[in-house]
MISEPA-78365 format. One record per residue (C-alpha): residue number from 1; residue in one letter; x, y, z. Coordinates in nm, 2 decimals. Layout:
# residues N
NUM|a|X|Y|Z
...
//
This chain:
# residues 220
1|x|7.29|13.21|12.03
2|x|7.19|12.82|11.94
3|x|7.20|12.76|12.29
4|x|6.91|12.96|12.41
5|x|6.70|12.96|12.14
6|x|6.49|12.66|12.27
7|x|6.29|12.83|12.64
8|x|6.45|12.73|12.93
9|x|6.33|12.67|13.27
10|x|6.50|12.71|13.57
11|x|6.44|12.63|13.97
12|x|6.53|12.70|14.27
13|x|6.77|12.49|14.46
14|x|6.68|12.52|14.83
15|x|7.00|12.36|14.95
16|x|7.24|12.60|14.82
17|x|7.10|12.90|15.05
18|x|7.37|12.94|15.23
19|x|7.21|13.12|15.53
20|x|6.99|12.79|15.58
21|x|7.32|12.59|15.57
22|x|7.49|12.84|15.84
23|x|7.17|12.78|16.06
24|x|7.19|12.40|16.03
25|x|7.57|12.39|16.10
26|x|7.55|12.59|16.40
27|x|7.23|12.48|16.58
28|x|7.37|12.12|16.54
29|x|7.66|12.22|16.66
30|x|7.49|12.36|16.97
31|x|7.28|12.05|17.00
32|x|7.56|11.81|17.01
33|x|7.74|12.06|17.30
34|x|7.43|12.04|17.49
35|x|7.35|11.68|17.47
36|x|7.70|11.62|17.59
37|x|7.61|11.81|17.89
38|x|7.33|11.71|17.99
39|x|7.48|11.37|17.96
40|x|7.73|11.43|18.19
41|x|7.48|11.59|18.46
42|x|7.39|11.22|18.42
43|x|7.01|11.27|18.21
44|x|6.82|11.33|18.53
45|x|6.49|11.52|18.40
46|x|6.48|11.67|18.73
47|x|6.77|11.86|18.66
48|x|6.72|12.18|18.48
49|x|7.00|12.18|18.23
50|x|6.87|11.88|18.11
51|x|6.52|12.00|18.08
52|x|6.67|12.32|17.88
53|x|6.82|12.09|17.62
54|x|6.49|11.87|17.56
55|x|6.30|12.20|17.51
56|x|6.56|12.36|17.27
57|x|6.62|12.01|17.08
58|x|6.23|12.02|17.03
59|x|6.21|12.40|16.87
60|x|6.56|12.33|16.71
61|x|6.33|12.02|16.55
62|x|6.05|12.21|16.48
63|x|6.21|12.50|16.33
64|x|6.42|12.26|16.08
65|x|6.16|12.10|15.96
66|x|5.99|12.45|15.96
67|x|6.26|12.56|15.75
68|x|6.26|12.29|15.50
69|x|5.92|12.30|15.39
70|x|5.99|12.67|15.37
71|x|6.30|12.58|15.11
72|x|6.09|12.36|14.94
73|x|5.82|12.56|14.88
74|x|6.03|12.84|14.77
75|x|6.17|12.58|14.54
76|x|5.83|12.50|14.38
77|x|5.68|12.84|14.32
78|x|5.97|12.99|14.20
79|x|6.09|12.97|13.88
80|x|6.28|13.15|13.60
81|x|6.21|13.08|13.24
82|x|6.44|13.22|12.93
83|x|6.28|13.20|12.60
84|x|6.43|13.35|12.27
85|x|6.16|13.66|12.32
86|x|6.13|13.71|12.67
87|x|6.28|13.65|13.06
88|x|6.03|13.59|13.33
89|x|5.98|13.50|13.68
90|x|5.72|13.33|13.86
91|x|5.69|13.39|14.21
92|x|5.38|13.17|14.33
93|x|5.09|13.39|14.20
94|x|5.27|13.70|14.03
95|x|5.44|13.70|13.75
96|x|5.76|13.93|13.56
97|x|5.80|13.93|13.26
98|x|6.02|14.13|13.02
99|x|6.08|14.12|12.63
100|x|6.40|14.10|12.52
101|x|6.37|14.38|12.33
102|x|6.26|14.59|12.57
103|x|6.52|14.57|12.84
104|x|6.64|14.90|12.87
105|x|6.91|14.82|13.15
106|x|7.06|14.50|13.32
107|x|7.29|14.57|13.66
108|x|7.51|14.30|13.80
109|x|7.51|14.29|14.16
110|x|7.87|14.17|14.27
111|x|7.83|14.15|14.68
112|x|7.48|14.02|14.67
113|x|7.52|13.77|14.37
114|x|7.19|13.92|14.18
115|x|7.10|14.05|13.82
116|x|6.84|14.34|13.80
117|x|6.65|14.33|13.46
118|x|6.47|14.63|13.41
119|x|6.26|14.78|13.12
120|x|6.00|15.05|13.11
121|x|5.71|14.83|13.24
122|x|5.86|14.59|13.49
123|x|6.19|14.50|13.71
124|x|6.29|14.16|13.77
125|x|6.57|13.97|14.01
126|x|6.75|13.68|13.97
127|x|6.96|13.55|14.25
128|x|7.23|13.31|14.20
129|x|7.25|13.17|14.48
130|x|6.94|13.02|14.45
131|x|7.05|12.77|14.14
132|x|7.29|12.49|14.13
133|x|7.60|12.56|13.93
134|x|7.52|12.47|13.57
135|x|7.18|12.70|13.56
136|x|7.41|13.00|13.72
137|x|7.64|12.95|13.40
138|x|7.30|12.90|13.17
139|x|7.15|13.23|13.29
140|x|7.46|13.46|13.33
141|x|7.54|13.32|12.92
142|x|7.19|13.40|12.82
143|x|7.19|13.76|12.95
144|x|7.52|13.82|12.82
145|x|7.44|13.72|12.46
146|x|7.08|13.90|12.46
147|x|7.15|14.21|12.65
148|x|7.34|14.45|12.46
149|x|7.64|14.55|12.62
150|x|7.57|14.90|12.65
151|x|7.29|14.80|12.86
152|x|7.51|14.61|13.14
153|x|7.64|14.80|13.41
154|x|7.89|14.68|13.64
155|x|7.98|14.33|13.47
156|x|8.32|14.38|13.55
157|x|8.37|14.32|13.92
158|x|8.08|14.05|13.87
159|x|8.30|13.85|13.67
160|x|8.57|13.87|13.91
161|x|8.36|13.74|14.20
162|x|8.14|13.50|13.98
163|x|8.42|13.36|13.76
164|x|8.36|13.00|13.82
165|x|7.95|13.07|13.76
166|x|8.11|13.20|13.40
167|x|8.32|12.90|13.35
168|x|8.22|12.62|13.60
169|x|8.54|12.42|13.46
170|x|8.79|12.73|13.54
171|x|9.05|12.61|13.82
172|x|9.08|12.76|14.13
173|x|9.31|13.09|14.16
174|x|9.62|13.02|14.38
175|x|9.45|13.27|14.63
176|x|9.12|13.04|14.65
177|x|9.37|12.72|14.72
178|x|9.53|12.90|15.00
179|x|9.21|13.01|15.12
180|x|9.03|12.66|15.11
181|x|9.33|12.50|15.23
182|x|9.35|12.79|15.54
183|x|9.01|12.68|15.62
184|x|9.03|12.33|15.62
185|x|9.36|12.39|15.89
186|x|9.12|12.60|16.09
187|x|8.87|12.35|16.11
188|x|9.10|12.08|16.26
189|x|9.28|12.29|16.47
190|x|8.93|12.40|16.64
191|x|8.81|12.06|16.64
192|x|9.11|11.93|16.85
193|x|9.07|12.27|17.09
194|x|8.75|12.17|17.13
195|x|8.81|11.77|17.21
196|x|9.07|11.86|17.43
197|x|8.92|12.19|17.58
198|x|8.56|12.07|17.56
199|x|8.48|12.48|17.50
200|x|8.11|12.52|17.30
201|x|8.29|12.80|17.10
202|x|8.52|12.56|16.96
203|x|8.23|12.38|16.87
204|x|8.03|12.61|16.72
205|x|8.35|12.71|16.50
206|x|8.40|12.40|16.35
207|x|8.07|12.49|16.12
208|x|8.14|12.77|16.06
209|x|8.53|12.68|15.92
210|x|8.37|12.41|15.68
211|x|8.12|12.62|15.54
212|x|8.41|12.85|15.45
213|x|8.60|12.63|15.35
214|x|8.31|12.50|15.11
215|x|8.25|12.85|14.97
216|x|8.61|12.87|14.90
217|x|8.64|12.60|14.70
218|x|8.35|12.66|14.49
219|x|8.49|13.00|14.42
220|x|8.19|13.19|14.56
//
């Protein structure tokens, strides 16, 4: 229990939501498709495929930079602070907060990466997607020591799914190797389709490969 009895405070990190990632990937990946295009058609503005692409490089712009702020902002106003007495959450103007020793029940959510902390009063979620790798292992530590056990539901399949969260130094199973190495194949083999094909879907695959390939290799 040394570890946690000082409070701890814990952010966001925009750049690990993975949905934001997927977006980012894919609309470059479309960008770079339809540049090449409109290249080819020789860049006459006149010419309405080329028109097309200026208009969706503009809202594809606009809606990253959209998206960003969003991230950051989610960043700034949302935090998660463990102390020896209670858990809470900040979420720009509300605020959840539990004693310790009144959790009554703490669920954790294998397919959607969450903890539900719940007592009498109040419910809270904690996402781990949404913090870097060393404050997953901080927070998933800290509920396990305070909560008793009889309180956790459905910690076994978590630590299956989470079990380099639990032990950021564990090595990779065999079946994460393959499956990182399986992508990494997949992402070369599209990305010579597409050079020699020049097909958008093998473009638009070559994305979506690395990101699993990146998700497989962090064990997530």
């Amino acid at each position: 229990m040394s570890e946690i009895l000082s409070e701890q405070s814990y952010r966001p990190g925009p750049w690990y939501r993975s949905l934001f990632s997927t977006y980012r990937f894919l609309t470059l990946a479309i960008c770079v498709y339809m540049i090449r295009e409109a290249c080819s058609r020789g860049g006459n503005l006149t010419d309405g495929f080329v028109i097309l692409t200026l208009i969706y490089i503009t809202i594809v712009i606009f809606m990253s930079t959209a998206g960003v702020w969003a991230f950051l902002a989610y960043s700034r106003w949302v935090r998660v602070i463990l102390s020896e007495q209670t858990i809470t959450k900040m979420e720009g103007d509300k605020e959840h907060v539990i004693a310790l020793n009144q959790i009554s029940h703490l669920n954790w959510l294998s397919i959607s990466d969450e903890m539900i902390v719940e007592s009498p009063a109040d419910s809270l979620r904690i996402n781990l997607d949404d913090f870097k790798r060393s404050d997953q292992h901080a927070i998933i530590t800290f509920l396990r020591e305070v909560v008793p056990v009889e309180k956790q539901e459905k910690w076994e399949p978590f630590s299956e799914v989470r079990r380099r969260s639990i032990d950021p130094d564990l090595p990779l199973t065999y079946w994460q190797r393959f499956m990182t190495g399986m992508w990494i194949t997949a992402t070369g083999l599209a990305g010579v389709m597409w050079w020699s094909e020049s097909e958008m879907i093998y473009l638009i695959l070559i994305p979506a490969f690395v990101f699993s390939a990146i998700r497989s290799y962090r064990g997530t």
